[in-house]
Backbone as ProteinMPNN parsed JSONL, in Angstrom:
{"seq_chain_A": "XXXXXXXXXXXXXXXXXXXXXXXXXXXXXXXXXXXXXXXXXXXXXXXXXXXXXXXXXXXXXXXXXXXXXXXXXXXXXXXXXXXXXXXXXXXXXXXXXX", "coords_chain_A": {"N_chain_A": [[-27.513, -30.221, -32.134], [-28.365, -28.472, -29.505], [-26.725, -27.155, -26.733], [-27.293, -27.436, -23.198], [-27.875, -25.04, -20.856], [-26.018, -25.052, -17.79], [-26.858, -24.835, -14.265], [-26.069, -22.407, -12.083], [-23.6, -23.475, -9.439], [-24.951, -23.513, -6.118], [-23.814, -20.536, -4.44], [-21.699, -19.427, -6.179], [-20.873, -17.053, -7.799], [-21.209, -14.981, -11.031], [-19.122, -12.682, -12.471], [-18.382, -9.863, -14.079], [-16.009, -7.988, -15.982], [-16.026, -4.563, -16.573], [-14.5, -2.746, -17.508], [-12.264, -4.337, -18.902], [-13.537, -6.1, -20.459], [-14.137, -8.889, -19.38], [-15.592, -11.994, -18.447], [-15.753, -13.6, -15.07], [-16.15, -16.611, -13.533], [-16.942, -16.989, -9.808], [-16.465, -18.69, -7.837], [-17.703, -20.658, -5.182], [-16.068, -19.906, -1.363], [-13.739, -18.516, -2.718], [-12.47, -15.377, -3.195], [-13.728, -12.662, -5.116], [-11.393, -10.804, -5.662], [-9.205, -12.504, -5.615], [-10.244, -14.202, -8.063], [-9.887, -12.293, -10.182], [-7.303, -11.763, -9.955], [-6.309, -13.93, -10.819], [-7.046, -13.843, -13.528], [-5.385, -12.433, -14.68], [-5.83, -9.667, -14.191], [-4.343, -6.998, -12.784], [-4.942, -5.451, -9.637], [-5.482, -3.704, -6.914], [-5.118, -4.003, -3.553], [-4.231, -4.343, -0.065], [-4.593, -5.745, 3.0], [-6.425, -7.661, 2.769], [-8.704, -8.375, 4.341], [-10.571, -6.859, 4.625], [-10.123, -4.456, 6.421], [-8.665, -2.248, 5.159], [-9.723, -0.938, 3.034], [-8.423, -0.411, 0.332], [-8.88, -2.051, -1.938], [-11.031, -1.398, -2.92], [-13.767, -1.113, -5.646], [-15.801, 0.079, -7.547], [-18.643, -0.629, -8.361], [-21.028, -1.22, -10.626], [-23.527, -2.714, -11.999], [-25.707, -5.092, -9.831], [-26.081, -6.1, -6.912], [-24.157, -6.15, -3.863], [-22.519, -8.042, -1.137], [-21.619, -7.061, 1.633], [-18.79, -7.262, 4.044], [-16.918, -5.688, 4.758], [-14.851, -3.509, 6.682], [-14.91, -1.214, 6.586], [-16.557, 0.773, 4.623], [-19.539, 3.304, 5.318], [-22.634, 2.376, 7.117], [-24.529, 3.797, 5.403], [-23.034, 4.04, 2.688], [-22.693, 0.931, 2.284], [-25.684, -0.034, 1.818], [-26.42, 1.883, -0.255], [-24.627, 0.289, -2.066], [-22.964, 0.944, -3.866], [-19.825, 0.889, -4.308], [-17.6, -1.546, -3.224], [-15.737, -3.978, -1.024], [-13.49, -5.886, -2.649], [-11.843, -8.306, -1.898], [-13.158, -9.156, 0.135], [-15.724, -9.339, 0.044], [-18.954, -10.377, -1.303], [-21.9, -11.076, -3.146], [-24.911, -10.228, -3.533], [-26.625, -10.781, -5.962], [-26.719, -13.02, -8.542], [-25.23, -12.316, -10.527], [-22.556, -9.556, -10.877], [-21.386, -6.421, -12.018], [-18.442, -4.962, -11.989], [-16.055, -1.922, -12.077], [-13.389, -2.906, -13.618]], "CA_chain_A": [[-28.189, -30.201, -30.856], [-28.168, -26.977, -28.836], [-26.298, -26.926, -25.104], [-28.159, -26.698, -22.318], [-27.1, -24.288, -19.727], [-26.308, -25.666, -16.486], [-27.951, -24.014, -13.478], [-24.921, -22.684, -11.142], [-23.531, -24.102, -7.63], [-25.194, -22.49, -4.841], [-22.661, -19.765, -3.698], [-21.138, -18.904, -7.134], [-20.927, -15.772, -8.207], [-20.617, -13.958, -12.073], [-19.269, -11.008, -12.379], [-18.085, -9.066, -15.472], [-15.26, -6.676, -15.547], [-16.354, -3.597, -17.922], [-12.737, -1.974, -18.7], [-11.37, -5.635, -19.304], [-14.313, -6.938, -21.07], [-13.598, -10.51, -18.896], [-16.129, -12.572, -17.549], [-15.36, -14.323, -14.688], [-16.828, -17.122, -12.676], [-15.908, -17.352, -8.895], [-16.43, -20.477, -6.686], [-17.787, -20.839, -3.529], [-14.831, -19.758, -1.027], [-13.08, -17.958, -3.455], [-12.659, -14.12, -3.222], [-13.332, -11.585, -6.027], [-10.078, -10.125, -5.708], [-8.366, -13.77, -6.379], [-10.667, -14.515, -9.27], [-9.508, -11.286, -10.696], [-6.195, -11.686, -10.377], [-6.032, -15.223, -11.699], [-7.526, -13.573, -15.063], [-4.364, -11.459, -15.222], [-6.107, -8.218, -14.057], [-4.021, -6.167, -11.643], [-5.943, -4.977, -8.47], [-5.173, -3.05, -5.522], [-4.605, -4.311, -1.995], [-3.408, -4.097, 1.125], [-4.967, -6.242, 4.282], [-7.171, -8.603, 2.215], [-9.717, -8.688, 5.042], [-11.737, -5.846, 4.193], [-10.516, -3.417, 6.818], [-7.954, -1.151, 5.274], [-10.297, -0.03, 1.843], [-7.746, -0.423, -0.797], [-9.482, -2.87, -3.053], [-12.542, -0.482, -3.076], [-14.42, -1.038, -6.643], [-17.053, 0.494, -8.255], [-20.382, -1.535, -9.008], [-21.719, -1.24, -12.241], [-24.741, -3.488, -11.725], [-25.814, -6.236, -9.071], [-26.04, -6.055, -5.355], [-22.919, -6.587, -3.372], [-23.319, -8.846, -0.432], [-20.094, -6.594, 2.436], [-18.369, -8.645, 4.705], [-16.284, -4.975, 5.532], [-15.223, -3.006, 8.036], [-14.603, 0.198, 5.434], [-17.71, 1.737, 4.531], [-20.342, 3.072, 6.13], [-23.858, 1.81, 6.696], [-25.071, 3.949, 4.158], [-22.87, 3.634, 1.715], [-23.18, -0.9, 1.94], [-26.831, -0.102, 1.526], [-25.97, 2.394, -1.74], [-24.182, -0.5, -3.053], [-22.132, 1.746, -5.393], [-18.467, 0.294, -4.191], [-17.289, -2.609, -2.367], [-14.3, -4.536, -0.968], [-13.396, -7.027, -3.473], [-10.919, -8.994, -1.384], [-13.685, -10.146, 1.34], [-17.553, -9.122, -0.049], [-19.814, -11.442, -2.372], [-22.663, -10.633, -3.895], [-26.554, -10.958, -3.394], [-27.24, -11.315, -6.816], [-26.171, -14.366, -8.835], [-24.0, -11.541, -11.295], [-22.27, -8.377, -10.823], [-20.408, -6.21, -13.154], [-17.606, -4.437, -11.778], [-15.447, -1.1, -13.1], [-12.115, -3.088, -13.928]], "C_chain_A": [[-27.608, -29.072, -30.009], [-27.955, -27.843, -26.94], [-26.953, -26.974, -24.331], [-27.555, -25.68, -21.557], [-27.567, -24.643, -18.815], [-25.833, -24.534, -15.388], [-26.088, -23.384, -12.695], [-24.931, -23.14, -9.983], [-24.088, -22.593, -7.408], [-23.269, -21.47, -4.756], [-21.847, -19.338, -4.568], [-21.83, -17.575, -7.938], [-20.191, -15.535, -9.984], [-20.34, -13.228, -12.258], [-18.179, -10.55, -13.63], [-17.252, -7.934, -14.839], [-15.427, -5.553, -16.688], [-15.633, -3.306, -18.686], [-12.388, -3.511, -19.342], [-12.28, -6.262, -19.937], [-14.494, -9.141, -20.891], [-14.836, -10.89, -17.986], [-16.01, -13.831, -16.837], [-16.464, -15.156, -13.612], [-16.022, -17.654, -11.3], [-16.655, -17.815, -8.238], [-16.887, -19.59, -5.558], [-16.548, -20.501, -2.74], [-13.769, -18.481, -1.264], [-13.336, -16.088, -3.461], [-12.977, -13.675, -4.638], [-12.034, -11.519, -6.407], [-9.163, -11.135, -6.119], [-8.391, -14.456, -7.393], [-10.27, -13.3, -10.449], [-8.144, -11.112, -11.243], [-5.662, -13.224, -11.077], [-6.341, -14.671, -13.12], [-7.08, -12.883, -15.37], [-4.498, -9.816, -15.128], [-5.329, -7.716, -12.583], [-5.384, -5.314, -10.793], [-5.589, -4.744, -7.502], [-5.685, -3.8, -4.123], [-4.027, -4.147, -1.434], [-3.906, -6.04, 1.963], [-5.692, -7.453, 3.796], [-8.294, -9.462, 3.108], [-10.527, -8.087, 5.233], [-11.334, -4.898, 5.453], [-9.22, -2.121, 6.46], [-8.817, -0.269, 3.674], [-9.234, 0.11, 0.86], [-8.04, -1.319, -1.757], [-10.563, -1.992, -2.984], [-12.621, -0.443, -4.602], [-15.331, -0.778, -6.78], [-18.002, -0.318, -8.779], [-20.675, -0.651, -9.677], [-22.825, -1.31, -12.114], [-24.567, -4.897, -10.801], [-25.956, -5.514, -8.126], [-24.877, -6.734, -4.434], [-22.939, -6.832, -1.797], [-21.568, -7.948, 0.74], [-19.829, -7.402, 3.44], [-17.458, -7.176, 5.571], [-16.477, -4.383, 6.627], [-15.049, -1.347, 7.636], [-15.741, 1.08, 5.578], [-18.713, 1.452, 5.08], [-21.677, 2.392, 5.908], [-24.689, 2.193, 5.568], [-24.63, 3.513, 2.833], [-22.829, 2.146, 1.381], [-25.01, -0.214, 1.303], [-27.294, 0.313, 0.395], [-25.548, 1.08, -2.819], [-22.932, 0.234, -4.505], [-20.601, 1.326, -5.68], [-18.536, -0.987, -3.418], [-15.837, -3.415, -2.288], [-14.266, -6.054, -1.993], [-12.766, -8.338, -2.757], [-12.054, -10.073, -0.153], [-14.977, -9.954, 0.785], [-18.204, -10.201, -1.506], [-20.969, -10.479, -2.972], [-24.193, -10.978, -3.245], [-27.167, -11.408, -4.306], [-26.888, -12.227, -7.381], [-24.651, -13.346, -10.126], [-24.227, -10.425, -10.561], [-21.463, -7.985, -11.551], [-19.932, -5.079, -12.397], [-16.507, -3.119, -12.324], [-14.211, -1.396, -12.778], [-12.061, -3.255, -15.171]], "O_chain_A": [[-26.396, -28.877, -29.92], [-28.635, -28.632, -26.284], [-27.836, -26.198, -24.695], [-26.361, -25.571, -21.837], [-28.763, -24.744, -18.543], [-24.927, -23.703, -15.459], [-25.076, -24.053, -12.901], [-25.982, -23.289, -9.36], [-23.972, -21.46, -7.873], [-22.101, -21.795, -4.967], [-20.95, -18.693, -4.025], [-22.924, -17.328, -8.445], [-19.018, -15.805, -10.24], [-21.272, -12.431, -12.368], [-17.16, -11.208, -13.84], [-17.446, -7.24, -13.841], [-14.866, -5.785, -17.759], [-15.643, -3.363, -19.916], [-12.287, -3.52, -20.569], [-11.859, -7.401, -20.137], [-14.753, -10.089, -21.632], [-15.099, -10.259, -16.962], [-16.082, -14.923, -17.4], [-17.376, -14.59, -13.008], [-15.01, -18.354, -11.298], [-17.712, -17.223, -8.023], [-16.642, -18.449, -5.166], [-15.587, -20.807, -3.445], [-13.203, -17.755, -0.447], [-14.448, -15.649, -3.756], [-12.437, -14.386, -5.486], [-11.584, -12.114, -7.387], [-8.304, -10.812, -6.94], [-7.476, -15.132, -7.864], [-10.43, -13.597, -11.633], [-7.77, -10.634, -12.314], [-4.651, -13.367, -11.765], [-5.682, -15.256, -13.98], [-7.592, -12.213, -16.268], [-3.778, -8.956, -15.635], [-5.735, -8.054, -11.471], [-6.402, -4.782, -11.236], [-5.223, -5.744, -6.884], [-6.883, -4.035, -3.964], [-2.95, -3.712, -1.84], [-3.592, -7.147, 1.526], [-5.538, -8.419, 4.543], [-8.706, -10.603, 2.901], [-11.417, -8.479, 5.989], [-12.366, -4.303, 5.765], [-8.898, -1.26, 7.279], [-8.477, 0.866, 3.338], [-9.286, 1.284, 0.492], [-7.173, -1.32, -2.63], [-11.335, -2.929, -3.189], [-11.696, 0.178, -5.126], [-16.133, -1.399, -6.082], [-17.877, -0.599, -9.971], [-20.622, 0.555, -9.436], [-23.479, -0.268, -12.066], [-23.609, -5.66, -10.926], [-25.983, -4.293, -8.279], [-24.833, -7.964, -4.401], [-23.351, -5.896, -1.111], [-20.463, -8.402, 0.444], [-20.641, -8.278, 3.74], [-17.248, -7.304, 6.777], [-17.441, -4.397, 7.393], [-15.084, -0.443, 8.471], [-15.882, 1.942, 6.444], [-19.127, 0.34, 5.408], [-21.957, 1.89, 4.82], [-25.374, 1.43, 4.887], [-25.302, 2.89, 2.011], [-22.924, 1.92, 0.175], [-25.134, -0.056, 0.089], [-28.211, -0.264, -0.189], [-25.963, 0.9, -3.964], [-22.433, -0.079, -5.586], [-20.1, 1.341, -6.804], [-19.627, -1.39, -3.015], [-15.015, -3.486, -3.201], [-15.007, -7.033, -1.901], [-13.237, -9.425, -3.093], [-11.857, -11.219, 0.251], [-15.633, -10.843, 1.326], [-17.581, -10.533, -2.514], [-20.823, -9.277, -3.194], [-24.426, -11.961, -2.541], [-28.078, -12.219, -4.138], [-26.372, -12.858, -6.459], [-23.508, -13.733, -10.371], [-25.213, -10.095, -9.903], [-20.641, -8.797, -11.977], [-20.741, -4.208, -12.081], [-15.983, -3.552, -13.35], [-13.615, -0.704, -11.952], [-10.977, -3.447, -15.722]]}, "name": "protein", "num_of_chains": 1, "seq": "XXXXXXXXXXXXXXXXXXXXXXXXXXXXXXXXXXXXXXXXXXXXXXXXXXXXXXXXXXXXXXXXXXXXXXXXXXXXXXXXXXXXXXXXXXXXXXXXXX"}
């Protein structure tokens, strides 16, 4: 008998790390940047409230939901980086360049 796959919580996010080939699932609450480092991947910080830009990562794929105070309006709207430590997502995955 085959699995089903169950649907996710509201507010959870997938996101795939490319270099590390790790996919991780992070909770409601829960930063990026803490789901990251629970899965043994080193990651840059400072301030961990999105306004000094030292977690700045590269999007892969998805839409990245900013919460900063870093980059500008264009570049949130680009989508091409984002603060890991405070930003979510819009889409239900994102794949990340860690």
């Amino acid at each position: 008998m085959a699995s089903e796959e169950q649907p996710l919580p509201d507010g959870t996010i997938i996101v795939e790390l490319a270099r590390s080939g790790i996919v991780l699932t992070v909770s409601p609450g829960q930063s990026i940047l803490d789901a990251v480092r629970e899965a043994g991947i080193a990651a840059s910080s400072s301030c961990e409230q999105g306004t000094c830009g030292a977690c700045a990562t590269e999007v892969l794929e998805g839409t990245p939901d900013h919460f900063d105070a870093v980059l500008s309006p264009q570049e949130k709207r680009e989508g091409k980086v984002m603060m890991i430590c405070c930003s979510g997502a819009l889409t239900d995955r994102l794949v990340l360049d860690l």
